[in-house]
N, C-alpha and C positions, 0 to 999 in steps of 0.2 A: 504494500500500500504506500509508504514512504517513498519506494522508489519509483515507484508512480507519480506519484504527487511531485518529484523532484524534477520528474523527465518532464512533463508537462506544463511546468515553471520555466525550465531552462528552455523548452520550446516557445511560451510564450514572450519570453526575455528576449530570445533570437528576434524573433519577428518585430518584437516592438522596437529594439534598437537595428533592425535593418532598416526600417523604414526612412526613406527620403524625400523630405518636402520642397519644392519648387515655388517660389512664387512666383507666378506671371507678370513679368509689369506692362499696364498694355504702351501700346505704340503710340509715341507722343509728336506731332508734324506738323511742322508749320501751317501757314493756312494756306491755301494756293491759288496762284496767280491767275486768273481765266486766261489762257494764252489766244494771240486773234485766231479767229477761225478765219481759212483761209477762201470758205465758200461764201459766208455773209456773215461780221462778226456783228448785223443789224439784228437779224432773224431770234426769235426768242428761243432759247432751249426747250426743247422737242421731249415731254415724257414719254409719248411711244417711239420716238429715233433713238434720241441720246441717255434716256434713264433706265428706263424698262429691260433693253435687252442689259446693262450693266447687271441687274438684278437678275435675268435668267442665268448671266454667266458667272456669279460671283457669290450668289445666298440662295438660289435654289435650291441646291444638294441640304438645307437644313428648313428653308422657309415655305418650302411647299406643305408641310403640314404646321407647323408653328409658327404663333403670330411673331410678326405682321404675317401673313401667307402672301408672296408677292408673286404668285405664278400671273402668267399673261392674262388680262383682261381682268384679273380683281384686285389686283396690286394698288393702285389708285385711289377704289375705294377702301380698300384695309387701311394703307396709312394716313386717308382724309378721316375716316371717322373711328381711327382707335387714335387720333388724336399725336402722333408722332411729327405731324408739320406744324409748323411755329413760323405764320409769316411775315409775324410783327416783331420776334426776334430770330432771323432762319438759323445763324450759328448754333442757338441754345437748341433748334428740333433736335428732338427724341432721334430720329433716322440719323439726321448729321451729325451728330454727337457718338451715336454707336459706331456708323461706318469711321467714321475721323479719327477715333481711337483704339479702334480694330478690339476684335477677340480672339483667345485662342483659338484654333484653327479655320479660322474665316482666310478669305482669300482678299489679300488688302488691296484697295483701291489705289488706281495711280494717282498723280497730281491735278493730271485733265480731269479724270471721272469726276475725281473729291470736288475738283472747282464746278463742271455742269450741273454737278447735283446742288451744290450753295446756290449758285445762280438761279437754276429753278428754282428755289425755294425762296430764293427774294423779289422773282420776279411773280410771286405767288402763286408758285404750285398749280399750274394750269392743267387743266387733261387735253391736252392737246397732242 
């Protein structure tokens, strides 16, 4: 019984001092420049051109079932009425604040994407 109770000590002692903590620190970047576009830098940012497919290629693999769910044609309305657009302050939205600072294993946004998607968002969020 003793040595039972010893082995199962000493195993739980192993395991507790094998363990390894990580902490994440997320990804901290500047803000970014809108660079000119060189078809019309007039032309507003396009949520189904320039936003939408960023989001097929870069949060679907986890946001097709959880919120926001940004799959094609409800993307839009998930994040206009779960409330993640902020057009009176677009830095501080909920979306540009998670993308901006990445998560662990999210696929991080360039400089361009991070800046179209600010810009939508201050030139208010259009479904266009």
């Amino acid at each position: 019984m003793k040595k039972s109770l010893l082995i199962i000590l000493g195993l739980v002692f192993i395991f507790i001092t094998s363990c390894e903590y990580k902490i994440v620190e997320p990804i901290v970047r500047e803000l970014p420049e809108l660079p000119d576009d060189p078809d019309d830098p007039a032309d507003p940012i396009s949520f189904s051109a320039q936003i939408e497919p960023v989001f097929q290629d870069k949060c679907i693999s986890c946001h097709s079932i959880t919120n926001p769910v940004l799959i094609t044609g409800s993307a839009y309305d998930n994040l206009i009425n779960g409330g993640y657009i902020n057009t009176n302050d677009p830095e501080s939205s909920e979306l540009f604040v998670k993308v901006y600072l990445g998560h662990p294993g999210s696929n991080p946004y360039t400089p361009l994407e991070l800046a179209y998607l600010l810009k939508w968002i201050e030139e208010g969020a259009e479904n266009n």
